[in-house]
HTML snippet that shows the backbone in 3Dmol.js (N, CA, C, O; Angstrom):
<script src="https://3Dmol.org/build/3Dmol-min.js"></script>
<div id="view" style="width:600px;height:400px;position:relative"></div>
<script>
const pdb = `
ATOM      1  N   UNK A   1       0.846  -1.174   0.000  1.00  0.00           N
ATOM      2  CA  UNK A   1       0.000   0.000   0.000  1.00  0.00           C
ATOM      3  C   UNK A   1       0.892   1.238   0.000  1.00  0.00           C
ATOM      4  O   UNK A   1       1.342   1.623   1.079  1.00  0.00           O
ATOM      5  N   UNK A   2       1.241   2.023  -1.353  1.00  0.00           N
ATOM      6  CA  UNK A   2       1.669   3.319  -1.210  1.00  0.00           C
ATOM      7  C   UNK A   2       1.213   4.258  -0.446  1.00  0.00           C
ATOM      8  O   UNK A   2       0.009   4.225  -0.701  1.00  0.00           O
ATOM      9  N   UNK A   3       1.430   5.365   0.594  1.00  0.00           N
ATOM     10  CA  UNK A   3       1.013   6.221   1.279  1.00  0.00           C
ATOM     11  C   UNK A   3       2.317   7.457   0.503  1.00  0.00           C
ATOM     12  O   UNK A   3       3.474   7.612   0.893  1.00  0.00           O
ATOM     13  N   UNK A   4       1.729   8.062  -0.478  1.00  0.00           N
ATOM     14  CA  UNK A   4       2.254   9.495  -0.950  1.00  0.00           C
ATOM     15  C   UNK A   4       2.098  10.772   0.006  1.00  0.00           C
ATOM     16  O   UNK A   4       0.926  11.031   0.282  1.00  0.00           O
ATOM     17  N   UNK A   5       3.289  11.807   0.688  1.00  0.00           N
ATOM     18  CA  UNK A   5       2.784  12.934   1.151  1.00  0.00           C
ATOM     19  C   UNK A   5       3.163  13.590   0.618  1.00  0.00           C
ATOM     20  O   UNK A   5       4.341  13.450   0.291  1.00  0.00           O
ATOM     21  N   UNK A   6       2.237  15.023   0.071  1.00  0.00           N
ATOM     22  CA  UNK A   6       2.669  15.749  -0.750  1.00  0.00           C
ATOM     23  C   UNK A   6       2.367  17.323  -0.192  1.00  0.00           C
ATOM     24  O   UNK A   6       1.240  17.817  -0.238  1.00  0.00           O
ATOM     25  N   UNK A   7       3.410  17.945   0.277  1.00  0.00           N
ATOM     26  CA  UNK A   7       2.823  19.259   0.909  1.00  0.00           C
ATOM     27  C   UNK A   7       2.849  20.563   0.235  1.00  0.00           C
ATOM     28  O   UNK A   7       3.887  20.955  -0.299  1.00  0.00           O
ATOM     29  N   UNK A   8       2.101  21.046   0.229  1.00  0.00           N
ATOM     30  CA  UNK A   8       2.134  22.534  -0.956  1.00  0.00           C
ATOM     31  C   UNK A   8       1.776  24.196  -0.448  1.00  0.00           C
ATOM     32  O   UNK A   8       0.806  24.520   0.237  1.00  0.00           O
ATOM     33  N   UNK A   9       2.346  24.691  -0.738  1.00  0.00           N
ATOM     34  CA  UNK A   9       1.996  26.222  -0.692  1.00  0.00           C
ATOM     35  C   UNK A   9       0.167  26.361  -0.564  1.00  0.00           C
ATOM     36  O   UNK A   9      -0.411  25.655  -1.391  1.00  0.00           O
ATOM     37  N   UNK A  10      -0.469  26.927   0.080  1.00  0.00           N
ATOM     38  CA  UNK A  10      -1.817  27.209  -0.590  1.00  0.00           C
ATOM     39  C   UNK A  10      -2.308  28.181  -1.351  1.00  0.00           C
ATOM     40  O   UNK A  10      -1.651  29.183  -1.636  1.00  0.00           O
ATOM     41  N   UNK A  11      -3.645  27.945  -1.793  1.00  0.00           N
ATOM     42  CA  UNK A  11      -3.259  28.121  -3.444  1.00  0.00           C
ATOM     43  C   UNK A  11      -4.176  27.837  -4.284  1.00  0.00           C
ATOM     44  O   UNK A  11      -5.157  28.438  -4.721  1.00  0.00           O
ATOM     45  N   UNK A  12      -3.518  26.407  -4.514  1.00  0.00           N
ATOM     46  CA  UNK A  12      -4.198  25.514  -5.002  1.00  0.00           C
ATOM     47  C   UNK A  12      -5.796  25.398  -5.331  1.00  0.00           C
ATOM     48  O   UNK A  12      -6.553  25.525  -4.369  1.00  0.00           O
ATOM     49  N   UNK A  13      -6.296  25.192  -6.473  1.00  0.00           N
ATOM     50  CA  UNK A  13      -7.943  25.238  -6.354  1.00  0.00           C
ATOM     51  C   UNK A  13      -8.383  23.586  -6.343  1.00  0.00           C
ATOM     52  O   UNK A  13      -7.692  22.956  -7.144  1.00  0.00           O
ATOM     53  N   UNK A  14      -9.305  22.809  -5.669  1.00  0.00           N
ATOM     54  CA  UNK A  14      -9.677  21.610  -5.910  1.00  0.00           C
ATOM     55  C   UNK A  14      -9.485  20.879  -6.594  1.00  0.00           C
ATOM     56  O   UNK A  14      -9.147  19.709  -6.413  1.00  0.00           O
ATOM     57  N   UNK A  15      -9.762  21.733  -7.997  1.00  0.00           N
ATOM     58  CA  UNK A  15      -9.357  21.324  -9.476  1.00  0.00           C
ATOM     59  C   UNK A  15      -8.353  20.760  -9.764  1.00  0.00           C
ATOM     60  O   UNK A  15      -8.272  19.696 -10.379  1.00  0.00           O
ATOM     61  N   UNK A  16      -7.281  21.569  -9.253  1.00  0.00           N
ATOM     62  CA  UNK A  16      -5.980  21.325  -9.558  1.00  0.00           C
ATOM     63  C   UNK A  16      -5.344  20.097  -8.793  1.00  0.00           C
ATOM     64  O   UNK A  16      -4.593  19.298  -9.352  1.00  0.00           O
ATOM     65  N   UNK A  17      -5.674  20.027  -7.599  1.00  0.00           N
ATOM     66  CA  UNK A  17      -5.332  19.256  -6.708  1.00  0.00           C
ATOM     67  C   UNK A  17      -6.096  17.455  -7.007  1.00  0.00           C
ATOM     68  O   UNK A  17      -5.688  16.384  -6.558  1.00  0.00           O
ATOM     69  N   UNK A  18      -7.264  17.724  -7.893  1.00  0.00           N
ATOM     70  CA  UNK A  18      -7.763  16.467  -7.877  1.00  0.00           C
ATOM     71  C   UNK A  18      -7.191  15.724  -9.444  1.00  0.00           C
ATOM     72  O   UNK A  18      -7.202  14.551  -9.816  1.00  0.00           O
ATOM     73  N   UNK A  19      -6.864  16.588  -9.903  1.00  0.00           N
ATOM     74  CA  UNK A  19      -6.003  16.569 -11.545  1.00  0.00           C
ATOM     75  C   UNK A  19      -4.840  15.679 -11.147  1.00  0.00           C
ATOM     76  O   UNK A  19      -4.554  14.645 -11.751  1.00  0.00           O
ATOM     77  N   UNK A  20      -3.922  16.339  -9.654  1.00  0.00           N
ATOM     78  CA  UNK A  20      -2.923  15.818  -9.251  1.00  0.00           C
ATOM     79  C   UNK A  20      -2.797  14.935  -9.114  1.00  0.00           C
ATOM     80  O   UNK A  20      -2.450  14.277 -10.096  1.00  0.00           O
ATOM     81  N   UNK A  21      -2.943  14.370  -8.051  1.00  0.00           N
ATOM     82  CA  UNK A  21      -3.932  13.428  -7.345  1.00  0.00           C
ATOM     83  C   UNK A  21      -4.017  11.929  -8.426  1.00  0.00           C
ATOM     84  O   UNK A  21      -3.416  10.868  -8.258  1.00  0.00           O
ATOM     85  N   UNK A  22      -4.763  12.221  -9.291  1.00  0.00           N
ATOM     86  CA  UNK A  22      -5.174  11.218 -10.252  1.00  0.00           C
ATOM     87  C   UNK A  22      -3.768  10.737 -10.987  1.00  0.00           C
ATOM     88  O   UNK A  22      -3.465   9.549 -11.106  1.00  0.00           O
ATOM     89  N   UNK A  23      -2.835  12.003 -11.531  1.00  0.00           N
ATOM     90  CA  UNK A  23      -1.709  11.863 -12.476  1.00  0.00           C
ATOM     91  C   UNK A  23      -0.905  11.012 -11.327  1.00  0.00           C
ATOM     92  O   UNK A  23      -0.456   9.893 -11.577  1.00  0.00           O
ATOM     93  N   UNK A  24      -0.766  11.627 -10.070  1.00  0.00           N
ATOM     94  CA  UNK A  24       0.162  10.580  -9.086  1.00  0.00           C
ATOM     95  C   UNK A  24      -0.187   9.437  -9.046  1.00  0.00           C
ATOM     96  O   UNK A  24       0.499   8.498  -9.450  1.00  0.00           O
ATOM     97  N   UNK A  25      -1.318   9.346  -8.547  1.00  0.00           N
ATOM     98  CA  UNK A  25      -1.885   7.453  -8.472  1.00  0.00           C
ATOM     99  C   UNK A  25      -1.616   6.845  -9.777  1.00  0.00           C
ATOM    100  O   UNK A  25      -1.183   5.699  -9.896  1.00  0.00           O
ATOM    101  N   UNK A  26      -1.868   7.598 -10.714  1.00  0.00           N
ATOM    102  CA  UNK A  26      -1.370   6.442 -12.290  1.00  0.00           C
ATOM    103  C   UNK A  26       0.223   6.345 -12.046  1.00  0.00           C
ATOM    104  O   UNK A  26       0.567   5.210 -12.373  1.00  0.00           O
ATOM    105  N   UNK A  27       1.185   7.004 -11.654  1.00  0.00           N
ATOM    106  CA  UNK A  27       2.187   7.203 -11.835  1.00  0.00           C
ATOM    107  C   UNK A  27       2.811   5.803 -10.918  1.00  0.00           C
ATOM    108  O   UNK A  27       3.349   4.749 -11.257  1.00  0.00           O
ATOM    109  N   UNK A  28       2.451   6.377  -9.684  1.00  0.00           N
ATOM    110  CA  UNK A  28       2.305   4.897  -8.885  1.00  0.00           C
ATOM    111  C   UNK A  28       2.433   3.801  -8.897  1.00  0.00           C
ATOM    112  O   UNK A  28       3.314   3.017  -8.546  1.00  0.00           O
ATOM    113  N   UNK A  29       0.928   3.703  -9.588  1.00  0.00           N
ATOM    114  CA  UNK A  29       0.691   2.472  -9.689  1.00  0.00           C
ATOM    115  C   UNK A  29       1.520   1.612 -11.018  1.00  0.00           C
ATOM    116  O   UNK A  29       1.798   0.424 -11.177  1.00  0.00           O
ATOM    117  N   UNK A  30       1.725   2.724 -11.766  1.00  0.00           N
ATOM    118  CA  UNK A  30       2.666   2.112 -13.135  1.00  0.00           C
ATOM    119  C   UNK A  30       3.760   1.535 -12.957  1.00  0.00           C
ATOM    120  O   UNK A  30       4.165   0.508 -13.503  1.00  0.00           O
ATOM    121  N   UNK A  31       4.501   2.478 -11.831  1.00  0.00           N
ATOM    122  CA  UNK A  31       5.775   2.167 -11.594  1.00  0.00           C
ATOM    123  C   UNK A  31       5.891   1.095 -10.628  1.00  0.00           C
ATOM    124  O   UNK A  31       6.851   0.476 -11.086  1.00  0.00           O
ATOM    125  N   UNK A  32       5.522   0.472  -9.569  1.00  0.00           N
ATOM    126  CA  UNK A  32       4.876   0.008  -8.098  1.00  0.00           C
ATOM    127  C   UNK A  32       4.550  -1.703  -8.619  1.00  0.00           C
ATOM    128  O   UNK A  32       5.060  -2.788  -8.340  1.00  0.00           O
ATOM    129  N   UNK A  33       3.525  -1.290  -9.431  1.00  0.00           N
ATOM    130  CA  UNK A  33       2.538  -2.341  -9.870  1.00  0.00           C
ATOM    131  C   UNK A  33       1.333  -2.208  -8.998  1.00  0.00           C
ATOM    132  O   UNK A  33       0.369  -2.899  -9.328  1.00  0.00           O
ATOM    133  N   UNK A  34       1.180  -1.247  -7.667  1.00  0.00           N
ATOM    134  CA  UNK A  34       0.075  -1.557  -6.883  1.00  0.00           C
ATOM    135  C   UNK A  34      -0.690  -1.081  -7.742  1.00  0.00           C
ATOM    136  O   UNK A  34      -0.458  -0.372  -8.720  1.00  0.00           O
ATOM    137  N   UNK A  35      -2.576  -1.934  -6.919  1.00  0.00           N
ATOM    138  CA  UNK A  35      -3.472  -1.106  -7.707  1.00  0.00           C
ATOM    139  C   UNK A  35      -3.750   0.046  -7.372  1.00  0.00           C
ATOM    140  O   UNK A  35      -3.306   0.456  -6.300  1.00  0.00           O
ATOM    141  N   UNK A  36      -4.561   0.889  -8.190  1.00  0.00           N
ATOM    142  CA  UNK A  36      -4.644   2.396  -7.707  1.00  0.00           C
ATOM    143  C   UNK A  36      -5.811   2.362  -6.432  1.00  0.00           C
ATOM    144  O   UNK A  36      -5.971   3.237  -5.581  1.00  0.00           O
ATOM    145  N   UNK A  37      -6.307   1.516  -6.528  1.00  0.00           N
ATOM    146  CA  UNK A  37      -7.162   1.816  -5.126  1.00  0.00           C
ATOM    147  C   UNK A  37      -6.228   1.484  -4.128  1.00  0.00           C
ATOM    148  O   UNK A  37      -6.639   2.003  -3.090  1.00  0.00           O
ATOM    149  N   UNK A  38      -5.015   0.785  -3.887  1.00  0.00           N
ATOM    150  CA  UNK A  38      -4.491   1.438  -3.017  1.00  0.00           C
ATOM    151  C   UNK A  38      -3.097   1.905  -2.510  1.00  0.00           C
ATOM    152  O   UNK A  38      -2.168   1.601  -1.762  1.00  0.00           O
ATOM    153  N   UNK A  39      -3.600   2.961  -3.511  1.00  0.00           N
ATOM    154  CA  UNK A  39      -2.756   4.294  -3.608  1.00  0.00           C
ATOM    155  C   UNK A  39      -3.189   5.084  -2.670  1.00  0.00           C
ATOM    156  O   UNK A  39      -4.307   5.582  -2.537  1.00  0.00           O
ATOM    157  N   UNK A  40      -2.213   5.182  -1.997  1.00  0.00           N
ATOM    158  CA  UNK A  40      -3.007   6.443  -0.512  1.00  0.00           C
ATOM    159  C   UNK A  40      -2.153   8.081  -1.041  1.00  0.00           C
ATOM    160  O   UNK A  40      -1.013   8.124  -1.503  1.00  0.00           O
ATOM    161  N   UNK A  41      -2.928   9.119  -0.848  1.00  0.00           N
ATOM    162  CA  UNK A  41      -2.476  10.513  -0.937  1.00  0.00           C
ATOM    163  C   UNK A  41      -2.887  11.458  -0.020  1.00  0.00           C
ATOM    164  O   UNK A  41      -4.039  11.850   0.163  1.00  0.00           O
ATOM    165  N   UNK A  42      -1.733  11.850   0.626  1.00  0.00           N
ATOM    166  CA  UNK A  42      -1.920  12.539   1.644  1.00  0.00           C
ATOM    167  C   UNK A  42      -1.747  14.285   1.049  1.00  0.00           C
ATOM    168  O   UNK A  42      -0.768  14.525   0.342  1.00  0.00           O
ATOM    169  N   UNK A  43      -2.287  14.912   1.230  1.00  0.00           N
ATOM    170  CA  UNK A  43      -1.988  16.431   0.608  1.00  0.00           C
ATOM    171  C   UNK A  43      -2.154  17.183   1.941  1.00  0.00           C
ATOM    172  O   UNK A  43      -3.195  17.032   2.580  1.00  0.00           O
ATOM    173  N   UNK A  44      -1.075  18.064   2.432  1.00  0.00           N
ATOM    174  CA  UNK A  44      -0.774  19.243   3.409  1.00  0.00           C
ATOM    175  C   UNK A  44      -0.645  20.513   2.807  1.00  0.00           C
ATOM    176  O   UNK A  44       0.399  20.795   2.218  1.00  0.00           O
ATOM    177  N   UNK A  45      -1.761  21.465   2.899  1.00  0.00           N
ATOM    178  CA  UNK A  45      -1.639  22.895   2.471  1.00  0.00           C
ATOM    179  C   UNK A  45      -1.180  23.603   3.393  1.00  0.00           C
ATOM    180  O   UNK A  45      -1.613  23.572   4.545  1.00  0.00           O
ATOM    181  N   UNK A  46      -0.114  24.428   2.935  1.00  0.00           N
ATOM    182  CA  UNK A  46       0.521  24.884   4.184  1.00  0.00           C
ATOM    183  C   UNK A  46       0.026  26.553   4.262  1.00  0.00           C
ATOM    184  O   UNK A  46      -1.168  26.501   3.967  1.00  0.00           O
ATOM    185  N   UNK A  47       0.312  27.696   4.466  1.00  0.00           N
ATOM    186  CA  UNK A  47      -0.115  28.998   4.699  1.00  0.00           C
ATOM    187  C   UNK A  47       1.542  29.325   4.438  1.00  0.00           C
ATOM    188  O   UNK A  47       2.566  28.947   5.008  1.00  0.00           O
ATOM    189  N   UNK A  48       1.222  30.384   3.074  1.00  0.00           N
ATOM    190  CA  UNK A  48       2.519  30.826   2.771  1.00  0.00           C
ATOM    191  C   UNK A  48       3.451  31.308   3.811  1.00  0.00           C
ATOM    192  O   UNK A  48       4.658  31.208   3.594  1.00  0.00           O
ATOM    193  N   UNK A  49       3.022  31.820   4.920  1.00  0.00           N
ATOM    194  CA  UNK A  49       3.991  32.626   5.979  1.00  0.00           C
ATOM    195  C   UNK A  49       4.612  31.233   6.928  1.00  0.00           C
ATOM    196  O   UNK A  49       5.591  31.237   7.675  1.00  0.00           O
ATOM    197  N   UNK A  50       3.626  30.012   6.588  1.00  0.00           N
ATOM    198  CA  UNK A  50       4.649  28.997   7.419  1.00  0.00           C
ATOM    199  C   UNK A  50       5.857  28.551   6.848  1.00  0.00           C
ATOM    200  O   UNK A  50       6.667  28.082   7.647  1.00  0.00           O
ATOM    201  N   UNK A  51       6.267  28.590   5.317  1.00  0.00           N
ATOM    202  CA  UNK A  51       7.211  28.407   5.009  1.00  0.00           C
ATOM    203  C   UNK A  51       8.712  28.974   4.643  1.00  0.00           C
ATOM    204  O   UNK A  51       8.627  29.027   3.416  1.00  0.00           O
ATOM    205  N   UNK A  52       9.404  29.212   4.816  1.00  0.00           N
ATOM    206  CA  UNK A  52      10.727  29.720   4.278  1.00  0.00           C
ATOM    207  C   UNK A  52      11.815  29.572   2.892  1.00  0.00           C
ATOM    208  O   UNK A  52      11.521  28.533   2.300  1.00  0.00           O
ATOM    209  N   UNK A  53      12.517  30.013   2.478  1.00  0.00           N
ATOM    210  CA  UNK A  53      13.164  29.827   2.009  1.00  0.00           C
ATOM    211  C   UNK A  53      14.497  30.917   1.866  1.00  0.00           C
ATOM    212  O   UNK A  53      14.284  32.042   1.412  1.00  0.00           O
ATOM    213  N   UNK A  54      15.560  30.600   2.186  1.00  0.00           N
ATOM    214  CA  UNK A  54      16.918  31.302   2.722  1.00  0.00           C
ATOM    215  C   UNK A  54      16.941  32.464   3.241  1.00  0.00           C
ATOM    216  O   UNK A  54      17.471  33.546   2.987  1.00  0.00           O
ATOM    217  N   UNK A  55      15.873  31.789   4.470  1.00  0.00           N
ATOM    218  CA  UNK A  55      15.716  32.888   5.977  1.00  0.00           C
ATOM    219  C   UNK A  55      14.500  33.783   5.462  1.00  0.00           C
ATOM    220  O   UNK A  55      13.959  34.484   6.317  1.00  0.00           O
ATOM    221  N   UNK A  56      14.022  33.836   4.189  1.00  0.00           N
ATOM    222  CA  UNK A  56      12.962  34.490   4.249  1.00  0.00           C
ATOM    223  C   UNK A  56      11.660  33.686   4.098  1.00  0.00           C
ATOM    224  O   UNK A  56      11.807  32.636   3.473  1.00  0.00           O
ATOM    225  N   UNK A  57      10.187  34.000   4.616  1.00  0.00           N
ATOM    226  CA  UNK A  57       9.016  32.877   4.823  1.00  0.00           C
ATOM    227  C   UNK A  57       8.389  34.203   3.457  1.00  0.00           C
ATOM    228  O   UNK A  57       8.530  35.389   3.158  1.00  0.00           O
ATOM    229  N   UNK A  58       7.369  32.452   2.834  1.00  0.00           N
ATOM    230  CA  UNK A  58       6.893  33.254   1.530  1.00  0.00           C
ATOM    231  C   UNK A  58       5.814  34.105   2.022  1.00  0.00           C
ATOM    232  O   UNK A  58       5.479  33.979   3.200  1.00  0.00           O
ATOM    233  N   UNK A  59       5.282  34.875   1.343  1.00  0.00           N
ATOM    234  CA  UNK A  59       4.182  35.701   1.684  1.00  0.00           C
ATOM    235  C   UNK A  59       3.022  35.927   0.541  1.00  0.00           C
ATOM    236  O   UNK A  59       2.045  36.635   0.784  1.00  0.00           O
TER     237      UNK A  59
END
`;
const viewer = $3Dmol.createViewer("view");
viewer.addModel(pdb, "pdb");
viewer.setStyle({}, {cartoon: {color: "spectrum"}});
viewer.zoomTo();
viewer.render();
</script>
């Protein structure tokens, strides 16, 4: 059973995220051999000010 975590800036519209989502589990499962049902995807939206990058957090 793959368990994918994938954490992202927020942002993101549903759309996009369920587009994702789908392209990963094929990707997965292609490479893996598992089936896509169980493909697990974890998605973490984060709030631009929680993240950083070389001492500065995005905004």
């Amino acid at each position: 059973m793959p368990i994918v975590h994938i954490e992202l800036l927020e942002g993101r519209t549903q759309e996009q995220k369920d587009a994702m989502v789908k392209d990963v589990t094929d990707a997965i499962s292609k490479h893996t051999g598992a089936p896509k049902e169980n493909v697990h995807i974890i998605i973490s939206d984060m709030e631009k000010g929680n993240y950083a990058v070389g001492g500065v957090t995005k905004k």
